[in-house]
C-alpha positions in Angstrom: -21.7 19.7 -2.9 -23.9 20.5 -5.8 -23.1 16.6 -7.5 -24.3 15.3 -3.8 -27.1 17.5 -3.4 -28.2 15.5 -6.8 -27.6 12.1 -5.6 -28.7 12.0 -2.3 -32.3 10.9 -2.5 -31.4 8.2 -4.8 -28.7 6.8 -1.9 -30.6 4.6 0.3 -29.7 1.0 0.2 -26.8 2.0 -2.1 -22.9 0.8 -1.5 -20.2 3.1 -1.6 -16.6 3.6 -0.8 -15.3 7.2 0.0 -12.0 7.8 0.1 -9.7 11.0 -0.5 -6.4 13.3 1.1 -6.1 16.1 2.7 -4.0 18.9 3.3 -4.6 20.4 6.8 -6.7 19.4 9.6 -7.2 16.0 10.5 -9.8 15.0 8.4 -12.9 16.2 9.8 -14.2 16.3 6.5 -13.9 12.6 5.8 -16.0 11.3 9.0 -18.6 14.4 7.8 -18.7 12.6 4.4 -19.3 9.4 6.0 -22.1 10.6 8.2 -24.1 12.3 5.6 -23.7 9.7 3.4 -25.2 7.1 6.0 -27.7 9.7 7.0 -28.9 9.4 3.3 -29.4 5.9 3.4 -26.5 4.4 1.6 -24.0 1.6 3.0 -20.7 3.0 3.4 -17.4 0.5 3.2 -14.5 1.7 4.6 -15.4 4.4 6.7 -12.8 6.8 7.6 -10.0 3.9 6.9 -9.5 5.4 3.1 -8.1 8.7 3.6 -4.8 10.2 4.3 -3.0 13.5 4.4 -1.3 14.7 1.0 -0.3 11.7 -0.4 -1.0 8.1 0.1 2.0 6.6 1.9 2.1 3.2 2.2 -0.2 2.8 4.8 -2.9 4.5 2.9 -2.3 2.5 -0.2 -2.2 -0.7 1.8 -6.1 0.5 3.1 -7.5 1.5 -0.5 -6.2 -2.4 -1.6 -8.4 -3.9 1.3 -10.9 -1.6 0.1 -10.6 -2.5 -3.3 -10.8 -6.2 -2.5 -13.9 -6.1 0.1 -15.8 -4.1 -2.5 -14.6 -6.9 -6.0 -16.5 -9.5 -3.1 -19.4 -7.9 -2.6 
């Protein structure tokens, strides 16, 4: 929180990628993240696509390459 609070005013028109795991829930967290960050102005690839519980399975991995790869062509 405290590393966001810092950045946020220097977001807008910025591009960014979120991505993380979790351990319980079902991720709520992630499309909170996503919000605020487009609330702040910034450009947000990959939305709630780069997340997964615990580990990344192969799903999840096969996600954070597309990510990867839309953000090396921007």
């Amino acid at each position: 929180e405290p590393l966001y609070d810092a950045c946020k005013s220097k977001l807008a028109g910025k591009k960014v990628a979120l991505f993380g795991s979790y351990g319980w829930g079902d991720g709520e967290w992630m499309r909170n993240w996503v919000a605020r960050m487009e609330e702040s102005g910034a450009q947000v690839y990959g939305g709630e696509d780069a997340i997964c519980m615990n580990e990344p399975d192969s799903e999840a991995e096969a996600k954070l390459e597309a990510l990867g790869k839309e953000l090396a062509a921007l």
